[in-house]
N, C-alpha and C positions, 0 to 999 in steps of 0.2 A: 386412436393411435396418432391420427394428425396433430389434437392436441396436446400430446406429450412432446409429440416434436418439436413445437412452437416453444411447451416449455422448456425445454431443455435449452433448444438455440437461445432462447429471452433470460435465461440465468446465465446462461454460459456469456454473452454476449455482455450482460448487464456492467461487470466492473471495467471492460473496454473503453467504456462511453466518459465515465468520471475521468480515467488513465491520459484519452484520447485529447476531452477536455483541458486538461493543465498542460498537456506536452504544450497545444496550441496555440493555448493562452498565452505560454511562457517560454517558448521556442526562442525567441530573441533573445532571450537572457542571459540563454545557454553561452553562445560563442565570444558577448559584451561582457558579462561577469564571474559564470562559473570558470570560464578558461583561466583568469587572471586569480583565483585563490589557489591559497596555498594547502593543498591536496598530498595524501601520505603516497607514495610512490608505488603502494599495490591498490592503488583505485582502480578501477573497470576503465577503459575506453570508452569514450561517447557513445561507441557505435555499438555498443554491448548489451547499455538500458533500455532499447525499444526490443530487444529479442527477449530479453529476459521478461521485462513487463508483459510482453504476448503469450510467451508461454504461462508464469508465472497468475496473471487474471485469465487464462481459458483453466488451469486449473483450479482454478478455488471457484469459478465460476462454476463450472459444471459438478464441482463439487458440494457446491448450496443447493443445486438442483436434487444431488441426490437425499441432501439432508430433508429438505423441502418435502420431495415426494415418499422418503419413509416416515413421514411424520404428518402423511397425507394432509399437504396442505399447509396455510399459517392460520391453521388454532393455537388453542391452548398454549397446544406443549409445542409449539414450534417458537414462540416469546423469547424465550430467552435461547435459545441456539441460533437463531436467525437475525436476532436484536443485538446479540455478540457482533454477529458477522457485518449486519448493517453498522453499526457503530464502528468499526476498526474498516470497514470500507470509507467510511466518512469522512475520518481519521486519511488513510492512507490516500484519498485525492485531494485533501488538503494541504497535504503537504508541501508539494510543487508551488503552489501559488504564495504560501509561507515562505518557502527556501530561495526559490527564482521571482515571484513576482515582487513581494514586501522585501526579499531579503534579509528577512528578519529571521538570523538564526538562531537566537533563543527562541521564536517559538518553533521554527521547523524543530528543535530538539524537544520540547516539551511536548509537542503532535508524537516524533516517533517512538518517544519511552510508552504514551499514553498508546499506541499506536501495537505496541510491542505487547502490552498488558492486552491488551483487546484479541489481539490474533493467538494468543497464546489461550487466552481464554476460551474462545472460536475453537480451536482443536481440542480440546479437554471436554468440551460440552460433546463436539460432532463423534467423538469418539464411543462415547455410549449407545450413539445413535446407526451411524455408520463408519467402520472403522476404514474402509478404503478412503472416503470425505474428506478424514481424520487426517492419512495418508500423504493424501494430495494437498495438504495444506504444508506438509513437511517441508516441500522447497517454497515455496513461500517467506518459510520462519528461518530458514537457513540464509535468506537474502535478505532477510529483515532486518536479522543480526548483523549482516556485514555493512548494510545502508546506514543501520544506528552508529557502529563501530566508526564508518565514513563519517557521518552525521557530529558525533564527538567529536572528530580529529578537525574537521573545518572551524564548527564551532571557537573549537581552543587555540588552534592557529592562524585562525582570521580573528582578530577580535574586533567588536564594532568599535567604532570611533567614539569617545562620548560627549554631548552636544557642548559647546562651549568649551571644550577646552583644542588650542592648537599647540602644535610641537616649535 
């Protein structure tokens, strides 16, 4: 029983640390350059994305845990439901250091479609498996969509500068 517990805490815990990771890394960026683009007028407040992020990785968190443990284990059959999950995890801590460290928003936009394809995939697999999982990834993909949505509308209304040429 003790180590179910572990694992559960250790899945649940696990996409926090990637999350945790890029806030850190790119914390400065925040207030130096995301404040200065031009943003559509129903973006989230600042102070919005670390609540949602906590909620949003303890659930698909503990939702891997449960995929995990009805698929006892990573055998076989856990490859691809789990390899979904790891991949669009990858995917989604990438991100940040894409959009706020390089600043490079074509590729933060090519991470979130690819990003988008992977979680969407993740709930279709975990869904055979266990449909509560499945579930819990719901709000997830609801914020996923509005981040991409976000993601487009920067993209198209900041455009990068292109090297050599001045106005």
């Amino acid at each position: 029983r003790g180590r179910m517990w572990a694992y559960t805490v250790g899945f649940t815990v696990l996409p926090h640390l990637g999350g945790f990771l890029g806030w850190f890394l790119n914390r400065k960026e925040i207030p130096a350059w995301y404040e200065k683009l031009k943003k559509p007028s129903w973006c989230p407040s600042r102070k919005v994305f670390p609540v949602a992020w906590t909620v949003l990785y303890t659930g698909m968190g503990y939702a891997s845990y449960l995929v995990w443990n009805d698929l006892g284990g990573c055998g076989s059959k856990a490859i691809v439901p789990l390899g979904l999950y790891g991949a669009q995890l990858v995917l989604n801590w990438a991100w940040p250091p894409l959009f706020f460290g390089t600043r490079n928003l074509n590729m933060a936009l090519i991470d979130i479609l690819c990003l988008d394809g992977l979680a969407i995939g993740t709930a279709c697999s975990w869904y055979r498996i266990n449909r509560l999982a499945a579930l819990l990834l719901l709000p997830y993909l609801g914020w996923l969509a509005m981040a991409t949505c976000l993601t487009i509308r920067i993209w198209r209304d900041n455009p990068e500068p292109q090297p050599g040429k001045s106005d």
